[in-house]
N, C-alpha and C positions, 0 to 999 in steps of 0.2 A: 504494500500500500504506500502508495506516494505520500511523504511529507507535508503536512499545511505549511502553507508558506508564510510569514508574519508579516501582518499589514504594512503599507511603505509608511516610512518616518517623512512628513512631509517639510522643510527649512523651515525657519521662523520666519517671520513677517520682518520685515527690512523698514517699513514704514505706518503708520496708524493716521487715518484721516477720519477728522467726525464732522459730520453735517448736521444742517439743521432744515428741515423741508417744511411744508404746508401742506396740508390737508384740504380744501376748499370746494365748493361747490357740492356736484354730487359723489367726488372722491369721501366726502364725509362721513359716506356708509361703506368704504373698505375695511375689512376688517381689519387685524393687526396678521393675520395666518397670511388673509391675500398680500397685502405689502410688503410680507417676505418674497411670495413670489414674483411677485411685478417686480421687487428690487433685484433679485436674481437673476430676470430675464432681461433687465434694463443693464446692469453689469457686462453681462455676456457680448448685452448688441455694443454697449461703448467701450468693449476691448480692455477692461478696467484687468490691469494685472493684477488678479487676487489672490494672496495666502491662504491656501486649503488645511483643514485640518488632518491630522493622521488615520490612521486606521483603515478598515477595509471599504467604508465608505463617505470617501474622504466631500466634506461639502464647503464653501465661503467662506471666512473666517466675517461673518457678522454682528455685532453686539445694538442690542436693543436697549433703551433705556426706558420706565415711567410711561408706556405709549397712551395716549385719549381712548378712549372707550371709542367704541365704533357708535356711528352718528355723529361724534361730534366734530366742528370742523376744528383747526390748529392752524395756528402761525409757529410752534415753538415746537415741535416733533425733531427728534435727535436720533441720530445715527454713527455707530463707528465702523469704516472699514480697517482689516486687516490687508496689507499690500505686499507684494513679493518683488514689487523694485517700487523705486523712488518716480514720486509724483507730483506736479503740482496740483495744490489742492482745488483753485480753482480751475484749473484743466478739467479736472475728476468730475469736479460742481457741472459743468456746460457739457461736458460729454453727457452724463447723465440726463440732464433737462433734455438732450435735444431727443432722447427715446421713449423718456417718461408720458406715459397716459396724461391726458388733460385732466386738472386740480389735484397730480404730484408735482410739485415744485420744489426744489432745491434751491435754496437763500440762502447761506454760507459755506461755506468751507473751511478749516483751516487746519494744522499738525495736530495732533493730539497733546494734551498735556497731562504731568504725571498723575494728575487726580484721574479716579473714575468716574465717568456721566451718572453712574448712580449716587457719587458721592456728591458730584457740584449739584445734582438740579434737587433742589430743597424746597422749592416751593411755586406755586404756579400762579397767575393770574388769569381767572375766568371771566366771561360776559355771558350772560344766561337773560337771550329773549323769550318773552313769557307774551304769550296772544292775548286782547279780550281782558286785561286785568281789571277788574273796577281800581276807582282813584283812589291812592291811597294808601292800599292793600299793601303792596310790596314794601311800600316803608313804616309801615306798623309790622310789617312780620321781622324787619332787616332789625327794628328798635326792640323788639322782644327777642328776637336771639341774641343779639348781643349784650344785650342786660343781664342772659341767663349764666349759669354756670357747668349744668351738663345739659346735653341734647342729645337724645342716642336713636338712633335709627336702626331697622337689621336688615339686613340685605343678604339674597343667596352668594353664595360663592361656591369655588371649587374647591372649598375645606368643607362646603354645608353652609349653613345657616349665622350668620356672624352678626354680631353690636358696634356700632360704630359710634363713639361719641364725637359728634360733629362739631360744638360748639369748640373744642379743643385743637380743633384744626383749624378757625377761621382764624387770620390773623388782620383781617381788616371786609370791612364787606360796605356797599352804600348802592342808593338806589336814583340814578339820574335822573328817571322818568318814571311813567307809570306802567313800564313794557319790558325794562333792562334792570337787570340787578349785575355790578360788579361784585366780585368777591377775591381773595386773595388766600390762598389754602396752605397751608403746609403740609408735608409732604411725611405723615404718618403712616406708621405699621400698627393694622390694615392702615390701608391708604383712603383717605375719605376725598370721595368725589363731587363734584358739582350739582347731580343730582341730586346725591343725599342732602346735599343744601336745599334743594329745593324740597325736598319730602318734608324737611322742618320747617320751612316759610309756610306751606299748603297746613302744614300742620298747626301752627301758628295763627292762620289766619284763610279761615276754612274757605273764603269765598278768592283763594288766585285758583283758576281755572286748573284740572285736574291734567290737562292736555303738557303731552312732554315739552320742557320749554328745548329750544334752539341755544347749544354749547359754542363756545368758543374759545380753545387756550389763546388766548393774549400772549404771555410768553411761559420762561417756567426755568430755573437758576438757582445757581447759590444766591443764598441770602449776604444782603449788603446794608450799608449805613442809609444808600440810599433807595433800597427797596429788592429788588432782582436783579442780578448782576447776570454777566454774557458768559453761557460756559465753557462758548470755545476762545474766549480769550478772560481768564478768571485772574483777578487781580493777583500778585504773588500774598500768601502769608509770611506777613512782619517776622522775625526771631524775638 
């Protein structure tokens, strides 16, 4: 009987590029599965030299960070490639756009730096339009959560059934009109999302219409002095 052979040992990555894309339009309802592949097939056609992992089936070397829930749309969705020769980043950026589907967009590029995207992006800012609100509503509900101390929600997940204390996540929330609520989230384990904010507004103040509101990441960063800082270019930390 012929020997197995051991999977090939595939070089390390020579170079790390992180981007930052958009979600927009009807791309809003991509999931995070499909984006793996449209990004794999958009790679391929723009000739992107990617660092493959080891083993017997070896795939991209891709890292995901924090992705939006599917429906929502983004300005602040981050990406790192693994690269197998040297690149420029905005090269990488335009090659990509020019194969990408309509409402994927790539808007930055740049080296990777030594923190991880999961460590810089700490916190997000959301816009959550809300249809048909009566006047009012959404800033008596924005005034009673933040007044409060806990607010928990539960929500399915793929652990099962989970509590979320939402009020511990807001770090800033206000209401411009009587249609939009900004809110500002920090970036906890569980991760509390935009919706669950809105489950406690509805809850709050029974008459903001039941109808899912319309998501939008803003941006989403290390935390800074002056609010959300850029995490492909992160201030250095002081000694």
């Amino acid at each position: 009987m012929a020997k197995k052979q051991p999977p090939i040992q595939q070089a390390p990555p020579v170079q790390r590029v992180r981007l930052r894309y958009a979600r927009r339009g009807a791309a809003r309802f991509t999931s995070h599965r499909d984006f793996g592949r449209i990004l794999e097939r958009a790679l391929r056609r723009a000739a992107v030299p990617m660092a493959y992992s080891s083993g017997f089936n070896p795939h991209p070397r891709i890292s995901y960070a924090n992705s939006a829930p599917t429906s929502a749309a983004s300005e602040a969705e981050y990406v790192e490639l693994a690269l197998a020769a040297e690149c420029d980043p905005a090269k990488v950026q335009r090659a990509l756009n020019a194969v990408m589907p309509q409402g994927l967009v790539f808007l930055e590029a740049a080296d990777a730096v030594r923190e991880s995207l999961s460590d810089l992006l700490e916190a997000s800012d959301w816009e959550a339009a809300v249809a048909d609100c009566p006047p009012g509503s959404l800033a008596r509900a924005a005034v009673a959560l933040l007044d409060s101390t806990t607010e928990t929600v539960e929500r399915m997940t793929k652990s099962g059934m989970r509590s979320f204390d939402v009020r511990q996540a807001v770090m800033a929330l206000s209401v411009p009109d009587d249609q939009h609520v900004v809110m500002r989230l920090r970036h906890l384990t569980p991760l509390v999302r935009p919706d669950d904010v809105m489950t406690v507004l509805r809850r709050l103040e029974p008459g903001i219409p039941a109808t899912p509101a319309l998501l939008t990441r803003l941006r989403q960063g290390p935390l800074v002095e002056t609010g959300i800082g850029d995490p492909l270019n992160p201030k250095p930390v002081e000694q």
